[in-house]
LOTI-646534 format. One record per residue (C-alpha): residue in one letter; chain; x, y, z. Coordinates in steps of 0.25 Angstrom, whole numbers, plus 5000, padded with zeros to 4 digits. Each point is the difference from the previous one (the first is absolute). Layout:
<pts>
A, A, X, Y, Z
...
</pts>
This chain:
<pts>
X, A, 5162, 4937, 4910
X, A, 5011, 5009, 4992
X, A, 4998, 4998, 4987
X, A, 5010, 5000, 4987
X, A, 5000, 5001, 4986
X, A, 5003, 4986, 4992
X, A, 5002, 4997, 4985
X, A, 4985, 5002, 4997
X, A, 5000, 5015, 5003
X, A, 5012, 5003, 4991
X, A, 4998, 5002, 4983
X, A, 5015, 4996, 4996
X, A, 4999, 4999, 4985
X, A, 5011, 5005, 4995
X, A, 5005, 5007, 5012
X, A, 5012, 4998, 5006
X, A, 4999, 4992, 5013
X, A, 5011, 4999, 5011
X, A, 4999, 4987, 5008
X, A, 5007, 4998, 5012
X, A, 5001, 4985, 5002
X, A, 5009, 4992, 5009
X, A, 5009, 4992, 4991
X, A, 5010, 4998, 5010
X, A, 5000, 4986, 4998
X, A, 5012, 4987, 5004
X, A, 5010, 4999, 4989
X, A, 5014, 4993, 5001
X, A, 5010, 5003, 4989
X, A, 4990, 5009, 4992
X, A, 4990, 4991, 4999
X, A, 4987, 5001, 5007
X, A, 4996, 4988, 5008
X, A, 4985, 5003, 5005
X, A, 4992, 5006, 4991
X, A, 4989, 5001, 5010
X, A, 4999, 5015, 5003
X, A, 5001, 5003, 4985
X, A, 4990, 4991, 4997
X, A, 4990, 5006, 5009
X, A, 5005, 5015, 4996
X, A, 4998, 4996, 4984
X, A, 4986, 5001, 5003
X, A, 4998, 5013, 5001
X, A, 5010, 5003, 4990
X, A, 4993, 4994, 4989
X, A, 4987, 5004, 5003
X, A, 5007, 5013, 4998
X, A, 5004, 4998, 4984
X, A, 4989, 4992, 4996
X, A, 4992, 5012, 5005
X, A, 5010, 5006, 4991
X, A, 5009, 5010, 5010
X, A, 5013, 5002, 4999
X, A, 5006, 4992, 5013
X, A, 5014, 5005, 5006
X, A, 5004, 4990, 5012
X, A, 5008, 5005, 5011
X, A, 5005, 4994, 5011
X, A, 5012, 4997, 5011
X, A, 5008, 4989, 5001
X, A, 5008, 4996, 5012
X, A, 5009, 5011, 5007
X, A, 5010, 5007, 4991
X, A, 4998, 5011, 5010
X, A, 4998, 5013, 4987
X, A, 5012, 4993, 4992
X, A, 5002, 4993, 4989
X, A, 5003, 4987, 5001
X, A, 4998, 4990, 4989
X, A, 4998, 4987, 5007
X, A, 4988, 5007, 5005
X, A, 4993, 5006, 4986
X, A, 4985, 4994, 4996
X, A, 5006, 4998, 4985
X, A, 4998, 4984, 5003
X, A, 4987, 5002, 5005
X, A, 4995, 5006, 4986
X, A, 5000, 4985, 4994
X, A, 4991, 4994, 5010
X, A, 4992, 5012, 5001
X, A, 4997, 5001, 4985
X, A, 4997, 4983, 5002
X, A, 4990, 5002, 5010
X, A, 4993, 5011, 4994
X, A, 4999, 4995, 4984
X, A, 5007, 5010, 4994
X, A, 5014, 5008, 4999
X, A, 5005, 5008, 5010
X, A, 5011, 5011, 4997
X, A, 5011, 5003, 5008
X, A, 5006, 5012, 5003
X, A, 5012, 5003, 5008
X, A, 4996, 5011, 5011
X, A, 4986, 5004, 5007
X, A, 5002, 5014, 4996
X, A, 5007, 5011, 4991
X, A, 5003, 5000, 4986
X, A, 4999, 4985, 4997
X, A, 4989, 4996, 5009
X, A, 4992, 5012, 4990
X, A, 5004, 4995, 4988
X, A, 4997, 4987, 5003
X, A, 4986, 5003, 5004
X, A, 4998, 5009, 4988
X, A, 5001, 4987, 4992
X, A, 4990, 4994, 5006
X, A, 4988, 4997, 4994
X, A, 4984, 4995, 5004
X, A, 5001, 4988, 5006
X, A, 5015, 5000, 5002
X, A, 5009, 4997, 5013
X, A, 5013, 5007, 5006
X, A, 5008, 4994, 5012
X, A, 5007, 5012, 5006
X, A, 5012, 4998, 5007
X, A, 5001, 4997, 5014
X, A, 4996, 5014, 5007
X, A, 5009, 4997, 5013
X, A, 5012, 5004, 4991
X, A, 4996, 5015, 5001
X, A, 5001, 5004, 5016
X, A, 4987, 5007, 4999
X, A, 4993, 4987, 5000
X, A, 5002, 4996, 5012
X, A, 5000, 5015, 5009
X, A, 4985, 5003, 4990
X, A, 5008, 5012, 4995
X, A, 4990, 5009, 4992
X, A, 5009, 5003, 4990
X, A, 5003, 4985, 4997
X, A, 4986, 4998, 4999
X, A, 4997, 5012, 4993
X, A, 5007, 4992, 4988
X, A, 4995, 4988, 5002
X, A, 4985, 5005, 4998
X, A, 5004, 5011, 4989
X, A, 5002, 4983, 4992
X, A, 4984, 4999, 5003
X, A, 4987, 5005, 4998
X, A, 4994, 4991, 5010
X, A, 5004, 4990, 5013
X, A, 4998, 4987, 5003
X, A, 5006, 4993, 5014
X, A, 4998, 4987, 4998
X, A, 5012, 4997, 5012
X, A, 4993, 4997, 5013
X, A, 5013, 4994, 5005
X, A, 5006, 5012, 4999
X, A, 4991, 5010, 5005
X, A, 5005, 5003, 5014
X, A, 5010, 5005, 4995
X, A, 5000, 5017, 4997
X, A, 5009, 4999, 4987
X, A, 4999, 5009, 4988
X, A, 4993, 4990, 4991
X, A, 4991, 4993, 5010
X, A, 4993, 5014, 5007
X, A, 5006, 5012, 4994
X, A, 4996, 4997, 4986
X, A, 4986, 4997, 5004
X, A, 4996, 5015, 5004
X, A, 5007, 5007, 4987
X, A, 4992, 4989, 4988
X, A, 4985, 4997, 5000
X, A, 5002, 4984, 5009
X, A, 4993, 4987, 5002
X, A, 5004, 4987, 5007
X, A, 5003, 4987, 4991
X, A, 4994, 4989, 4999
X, A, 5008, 4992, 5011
X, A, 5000, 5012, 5007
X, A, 4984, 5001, 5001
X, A, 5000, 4986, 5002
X, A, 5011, 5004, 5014
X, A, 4990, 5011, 5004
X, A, 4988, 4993, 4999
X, A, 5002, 4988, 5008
X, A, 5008, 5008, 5010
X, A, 4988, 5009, 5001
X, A, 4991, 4988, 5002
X, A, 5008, 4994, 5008
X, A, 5005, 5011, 5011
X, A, 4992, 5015, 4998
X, A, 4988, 4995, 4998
X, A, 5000, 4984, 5003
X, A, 4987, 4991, 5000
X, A, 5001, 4995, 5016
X, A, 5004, 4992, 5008
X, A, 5014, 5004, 4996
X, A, 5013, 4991, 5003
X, A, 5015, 5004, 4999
X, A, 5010, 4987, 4999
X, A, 5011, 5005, 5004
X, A, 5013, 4991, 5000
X, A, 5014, 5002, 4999
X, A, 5013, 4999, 5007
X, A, 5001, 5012, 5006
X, A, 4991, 5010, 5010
X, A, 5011, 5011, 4998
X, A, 4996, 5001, 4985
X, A, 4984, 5001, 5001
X, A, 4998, 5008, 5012
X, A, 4994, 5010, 4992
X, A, 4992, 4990, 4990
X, A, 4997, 4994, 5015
X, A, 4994, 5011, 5007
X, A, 4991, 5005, 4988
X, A, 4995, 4988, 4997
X, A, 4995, 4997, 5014
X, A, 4990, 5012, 5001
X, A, 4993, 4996, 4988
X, A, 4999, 4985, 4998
X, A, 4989, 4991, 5007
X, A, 5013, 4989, 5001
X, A, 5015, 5003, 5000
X, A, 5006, 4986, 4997
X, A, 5016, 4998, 5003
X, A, 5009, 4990, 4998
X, A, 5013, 4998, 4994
X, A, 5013, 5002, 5010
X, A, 4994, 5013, 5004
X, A, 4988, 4992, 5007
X, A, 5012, 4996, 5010
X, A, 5003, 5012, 5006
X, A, 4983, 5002, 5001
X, A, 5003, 4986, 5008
X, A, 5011, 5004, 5009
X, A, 4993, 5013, 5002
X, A, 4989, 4993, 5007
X, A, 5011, 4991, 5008
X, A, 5000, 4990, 4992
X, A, 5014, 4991, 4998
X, A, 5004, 5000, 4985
X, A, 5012, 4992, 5004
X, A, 5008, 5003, 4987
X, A, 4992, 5006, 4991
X, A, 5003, 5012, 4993
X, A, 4995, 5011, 5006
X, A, 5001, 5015, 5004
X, A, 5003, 5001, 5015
X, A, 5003, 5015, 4998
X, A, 4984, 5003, 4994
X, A, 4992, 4992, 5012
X, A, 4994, 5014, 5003
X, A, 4996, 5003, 4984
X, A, 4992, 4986, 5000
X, A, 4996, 5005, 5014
X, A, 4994, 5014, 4995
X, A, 4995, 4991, 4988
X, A, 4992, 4989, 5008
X, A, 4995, 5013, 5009
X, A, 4995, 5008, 4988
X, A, 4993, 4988, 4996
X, A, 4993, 4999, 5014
X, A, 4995, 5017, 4997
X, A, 4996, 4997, 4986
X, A, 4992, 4986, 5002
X, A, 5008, 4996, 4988
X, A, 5001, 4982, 5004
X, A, 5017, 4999, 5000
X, A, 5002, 4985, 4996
X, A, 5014, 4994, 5004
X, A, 5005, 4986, 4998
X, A, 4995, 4991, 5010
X, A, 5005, 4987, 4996
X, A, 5015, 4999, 4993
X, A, 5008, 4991, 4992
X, A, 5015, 5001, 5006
X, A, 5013, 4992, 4996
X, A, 5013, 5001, 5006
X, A, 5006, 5005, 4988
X, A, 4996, 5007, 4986
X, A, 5002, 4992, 4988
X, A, 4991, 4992, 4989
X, A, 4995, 4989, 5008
X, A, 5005, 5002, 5014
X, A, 4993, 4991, 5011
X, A, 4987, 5007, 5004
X, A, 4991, 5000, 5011
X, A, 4986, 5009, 5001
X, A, 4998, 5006, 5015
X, A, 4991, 5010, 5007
X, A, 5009, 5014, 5000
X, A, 5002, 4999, 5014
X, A, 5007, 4987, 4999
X, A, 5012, 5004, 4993
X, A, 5014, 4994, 5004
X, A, 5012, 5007, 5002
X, A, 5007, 4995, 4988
X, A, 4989, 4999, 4991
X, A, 4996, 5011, 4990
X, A, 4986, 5004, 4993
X, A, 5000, 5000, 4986
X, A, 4985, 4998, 4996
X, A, 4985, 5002, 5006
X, A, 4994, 4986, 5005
X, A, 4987, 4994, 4995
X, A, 4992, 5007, 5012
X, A, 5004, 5012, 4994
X, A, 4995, 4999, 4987
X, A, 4988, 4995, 5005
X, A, 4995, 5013, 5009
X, A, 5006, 5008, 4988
X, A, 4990, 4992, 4991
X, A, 4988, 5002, 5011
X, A, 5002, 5017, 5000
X, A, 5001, 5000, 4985
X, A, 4988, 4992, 4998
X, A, 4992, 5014, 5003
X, A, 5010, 5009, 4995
X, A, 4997, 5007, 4986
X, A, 5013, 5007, 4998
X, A, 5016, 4996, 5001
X, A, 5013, 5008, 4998
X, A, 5011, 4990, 5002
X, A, 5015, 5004, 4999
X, A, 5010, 4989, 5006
X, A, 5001, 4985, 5002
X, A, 4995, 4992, 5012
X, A, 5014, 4992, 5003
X, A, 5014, 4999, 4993
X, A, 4991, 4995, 4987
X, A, 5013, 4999, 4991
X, A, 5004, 4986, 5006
X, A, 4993, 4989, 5002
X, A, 4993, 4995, 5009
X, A, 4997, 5014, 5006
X, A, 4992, 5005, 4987
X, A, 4987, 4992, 5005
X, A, 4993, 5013, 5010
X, A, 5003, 5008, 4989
X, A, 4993, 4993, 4989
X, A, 4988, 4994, 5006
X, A, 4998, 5014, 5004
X, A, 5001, 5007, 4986
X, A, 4992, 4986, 4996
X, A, 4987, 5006, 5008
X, A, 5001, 5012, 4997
X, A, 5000, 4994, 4984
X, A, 4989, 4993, 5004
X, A, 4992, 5010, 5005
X, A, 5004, 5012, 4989
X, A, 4996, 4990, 4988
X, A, 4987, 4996, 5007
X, A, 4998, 5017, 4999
X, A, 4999, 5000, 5015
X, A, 5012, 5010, 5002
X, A, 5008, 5010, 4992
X, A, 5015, 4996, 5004
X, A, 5013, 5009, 4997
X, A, 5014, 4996, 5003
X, A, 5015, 5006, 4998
X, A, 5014, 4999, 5002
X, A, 5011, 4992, 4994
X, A, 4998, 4989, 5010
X, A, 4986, 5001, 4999
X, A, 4999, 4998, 4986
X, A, 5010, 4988, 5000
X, A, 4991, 4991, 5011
X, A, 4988, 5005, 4992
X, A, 5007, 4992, 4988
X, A, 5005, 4988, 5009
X, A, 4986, 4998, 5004
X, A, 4994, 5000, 4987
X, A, 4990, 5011, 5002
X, A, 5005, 5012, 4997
X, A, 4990, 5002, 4989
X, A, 4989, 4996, 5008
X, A, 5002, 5014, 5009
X, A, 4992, 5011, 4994
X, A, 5013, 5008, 5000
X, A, 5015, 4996, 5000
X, A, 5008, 5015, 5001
X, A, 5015, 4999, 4995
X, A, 5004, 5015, 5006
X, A, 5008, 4995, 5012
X, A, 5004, 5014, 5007
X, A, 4986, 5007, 4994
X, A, 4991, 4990, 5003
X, A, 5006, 5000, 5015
X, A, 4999, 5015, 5002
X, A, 4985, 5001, 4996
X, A, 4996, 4987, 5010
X, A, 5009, 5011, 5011
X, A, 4992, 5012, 4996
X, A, 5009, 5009, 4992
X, A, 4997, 5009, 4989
X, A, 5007, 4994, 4989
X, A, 5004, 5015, 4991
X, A, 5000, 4991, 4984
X, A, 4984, 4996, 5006
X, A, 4996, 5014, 5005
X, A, 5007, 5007, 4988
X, A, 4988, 4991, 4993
X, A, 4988, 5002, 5007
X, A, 4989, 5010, 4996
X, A, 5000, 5012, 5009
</pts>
C-alpha cells in the first residue's frame, strides 16, 4: 500500500506551515451557512498552533475563473474559522505578493493566517509553476488537508507539494486511510453499492469496480436501465434507453470476473412521483405501462442483507430509490440500517460518499454508525473509478 507522511513525521514549531484546506464552504449574503467543512478542516489547523507553527490557510472558493471578484473572497470565512479553532485568525487580502509576505511575517508560534481565495490568480487553476512558486516561497513546510479537492492538478493542490517538504492533514489521513482499507487493500468479501439516477455518469466507477468486488449492488433509477437491459418492462421509469449495451457490457464483465451483480427484484411503483402517492410493491417484471419505479421492494433488501451477512467490506456511493420523498426512502434506509448494524457490531469496515449519499445516510439515522462517511464528492468518485488523483500522489512517499 503507497504510503504518505502525516502530521506526526513533521517538527513544525515555529515554522511556517502552508495548509491547503478546502474552505469552500455555502454562504448566502457573506454569511456562511454550513460550518461543516470548516469544522472538520479546524482540526488539523489547530494541532498546528498548539504544536506552535505558524499556519497560513489557503484555499479556492467557488469559480471566479483567475479574477477578482468580491462576492467570492474567503474574508467572511475568517470569523467562523477563528470560532472553530479557539483562537484568532488574521486576514490578509491576496494568497501571494507583497501583502500576503508581510502578513506572514507577522505571524508568530501558534498564530493563523487565512489567505485570500487562491482562484483569484489564473495560475491556480492551470498549476502554473510560477504561481506556485510564490505560494511555497510563504512556507517552509506543506500540509493538504483538502481531499475534496485533490483531483484536481491546481497550483496549490499538486504543484506546491513537490517544491516544500509535505504531509497529508489530518482529515486528509483520515480520507486515505479508509480509502485504502476500503478499495487497494480491502478486508474481503468486498461489496460496491452502487445507486444513482443515471448509468451515463458511472460507467467508469461501474466497470472498475466490477473487477474487484465479490458483490456489485445497484439501485437507484440506474437499476432500470440494467432492468430493461435484460428485457424487462419498466413501464415509465426513468431510465437510459440509449446505455442498454453499457449495463449490457457491465452484467458481462460481472459474468468474467465472478463478481455477484445484485439487481432489484421486487419494486415499489406508483403512478406518479410525489410525498405520499398510492403505491403498490411488484416483482420487476410486473411493471405496468403507466406506473414508474421509485424504490427497491422488501425482497430486495432482504437478499441484499443475506450477501452482506458474509461480507467484511462495503464502499457505497448512491441511494437505493428517489429517497428525498417519501414513501420511497424505505430501500434506502433499511439498507444503510444493516449495514449500521453490522459496522457497529465490528463485523464490517463500511465507507460511503457523494452528496446524495451523505444525505440518506443522515435521513436514516446512521451516518455515524459507518466507519467512514467521506464529504469529497467529485474526489471520492474518481478514486472508487480508479484514477490517480495528482493533490494525493503529489503526497505519497516515493
Amino acid at each position: 500500500m503507497a504510503t504518505f507522511r502525516t502530521l506526526d513525521d513533521l517538527d513544525v514549531k515555529s515554522k511556517r506551515v502552508l495548509v491547503r484546506a478546502d474552505l469552500n464552504v455555502p454562504m448566502k449574503d457573506g454569511i456562511v451557512t454550513d460550518t461543516s467543512r470548516i469544522d472538520r478542516q479546524a482540526v488539523t489547523i489547530r494541532e498546528l498552533a498548539e504544536r506552535g507553527a505558524r499556519v497560513i490557510v489557503c484555499s479556492h472558493f467557488d469559480r471566479p475563473k483567475g479574477k477578482v471578484v468580491a462576492s467570492m473572497s474567503l474574508a467572511p470565512v475568517a470569523a467562523p474559522l477563528a470560532k472553530a479553532v479557539g483562537r484568532p485568525v488574521a486576514f490578509v487580502s491576496d494568497c501571494v505578493g507583497p501583502a500576503a509576505q508581510d502578513a506572514v511575517a507577522k505571524l508568530k508560534d501558534g498564530g493563523v493566517l487565512l489567505l485570500e481565495n487562491t482562484r483569484f490568480h489564473a495560475g491556480e487553476e492551470s498549476n502554473d509553476p510560477g504561481f506556485a512558486k510564490r505560494l511555497a516561497a510563504l512556507a517552509d513546510l506543506y500540509v493538504n488537508d483538502a481531499f475534496s479537492s485533490a483531483h484536481r492538478a491546481h497550483a496549490s493542490t499538486e504543484a506546491v507539494a513537490h517544491l516544500l517538504p509535505n504531509a497529508a492533514g489530518r482529515s486528509m489521513e483520515a480520507e486515505l486511510t479508509h480509502l485504502q482499507r476500503a478499495l487497494n487493500d480491502p478486508e474481503r468479501p468486498l461489496m460496491a453499492v452502487i445507486g444513482g439516477a443515471k448509468v451515463s455518469t458511472k460507467i467508469a466507477l461501474l466497470e472498475n469496480l466490477v473487477k474487484r468486488v465479490e458483490t456489485l449492488v445497484i439501485g437507484g433509477a440506474m437499476a432500470n436501465t440494467f432492468l430493461a437491459a435484460e428485457g424487462k418492462a419498466v413501464g415509465k421509469s426513468l431510465y437510459e434507453p440509449d446505455h442498454l449495451e453499457t449495463a449490457r457490457r457491465v452484467i458481462a464483465l460481472s459474468v468474467e470476473s465472478g463478481a455477484a451483480l445484485l439487481l432489484p427484484t421486487d419494486a415499489v411503483v406508483a403512478k406518479e412521483f410525489k410525498a405520499g402517492a398510492a403505491t403498490r410493491t411488484i416483482p420487476v417484471d410486473k411493471v405496468g405501462k403507466d406506473e414508474m419505479i421509485l424504490d427497491v421492494g422488501p425482497a430486495t433488501v432482504e437478499e441484499f442483507g443475506k450477501f452482506l451477512h458474509n461480507t467484511r467490506t462495503v464502499v457505497w456511493n448512491g441511494p437505493l430509490g428517489a429517497f428525498e420523498t417519501p414513501p420511497f426512502d424505505k430501500g434506502t434506509v433499511a439498507a444503510a440500517k444493516l449495514v449500521a448494524r453490522r459496522t457497529k457490531a465490528g463485523q464490517l469496515l463500511s465507507v460511503a460518499g457523494g452528496g446524495d449519499t451523505v444525505a440518506a445516510l443522515n435521513k436514516a439515522g446512521v451516518a455515524d454508525d459507518f466507519s467512514y462517511v467521506s464529504t469529497a464528492g467529485g474526489a471520492f468518485l474518481e478514486w472508487l473509478e480508479g484514477l490517480e488523483l495528482p493533490g494525493v500522489a503529489a503526497l505519497m512517499v516515493k
